[in-house]
N, C-alpha and C positions, 0 to 999 in steps of 0.2 A: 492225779485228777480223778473225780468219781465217772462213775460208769456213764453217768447223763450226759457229758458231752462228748462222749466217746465216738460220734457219729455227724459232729458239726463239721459242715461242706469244707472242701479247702480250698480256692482257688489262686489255681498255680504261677499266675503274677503276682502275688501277693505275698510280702514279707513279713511274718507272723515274727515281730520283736522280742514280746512280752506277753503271758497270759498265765492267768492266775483264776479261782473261781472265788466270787464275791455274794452278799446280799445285798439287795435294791430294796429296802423296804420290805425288808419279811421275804423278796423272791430269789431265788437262786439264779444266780448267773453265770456265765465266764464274761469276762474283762479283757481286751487283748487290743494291744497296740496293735499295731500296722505299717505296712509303707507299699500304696502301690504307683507304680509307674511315675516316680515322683511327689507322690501326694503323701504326706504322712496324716493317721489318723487313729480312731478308737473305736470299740464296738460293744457292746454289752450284747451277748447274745443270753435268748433265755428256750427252753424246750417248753414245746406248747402245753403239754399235761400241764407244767406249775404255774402258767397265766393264762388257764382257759376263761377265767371269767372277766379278762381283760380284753379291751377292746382294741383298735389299733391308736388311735388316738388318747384313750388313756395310757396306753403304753410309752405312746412318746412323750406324753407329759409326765409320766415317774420317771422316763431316764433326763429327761430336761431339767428336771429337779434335782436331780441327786446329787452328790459331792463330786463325779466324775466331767463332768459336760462344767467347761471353762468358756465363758464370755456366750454372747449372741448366736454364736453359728447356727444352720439347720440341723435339724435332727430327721434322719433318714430313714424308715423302718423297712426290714423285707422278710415277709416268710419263706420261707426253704419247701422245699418239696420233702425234705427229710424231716420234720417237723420241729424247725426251730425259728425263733423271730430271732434277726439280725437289726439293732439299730445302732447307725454309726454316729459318727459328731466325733467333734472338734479339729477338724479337719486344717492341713496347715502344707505346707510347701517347705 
């Protein structure tokens, strides 16, 4: 895994399945399954340097779009205090 997401949060109920680093339309991401407290789900995180000119709302509508996010769900976005956007989807039991 490159150096960029050498610093993304890890929270400790959370069971990191799977994670790989992808592009989103030209943006570098990491991709990472999940399971917490019951809930399984995914995330695209991105470091804010490579989607500064991105808004939060166009954000969530590139991961809404892209080949990862399955069926209707919400798409959930959060930034980090360490400088990362977090958006999740497809969330499932």
């Amino acid at each position: 895994m490159s150096a960029r997401f050498d610093q993304v949060p890890a929270d400790p109920d959370t069971e990191v399945r799977k994670k790989r680093e992808v592009e989103v339309d030209g943006y570098p991401a990491l991709h990472q399954q999940w399971d917490w407290q019951g809930i399984s789900g995914e995330s695209l995180i991105f470091a804010d340097p490579d989607v500064d000119g991105l808004s939060n709302t166009a954000l969530k509508k590139l991961v809404a779009s892209s080949k990862f996010v399955k069926g209707q769900g919400p798409v959930m976005l959060n930034r980090t205090d360490e400088g990362y956007i977090v958006v999740n989807f497809n969330y499932g039991a």
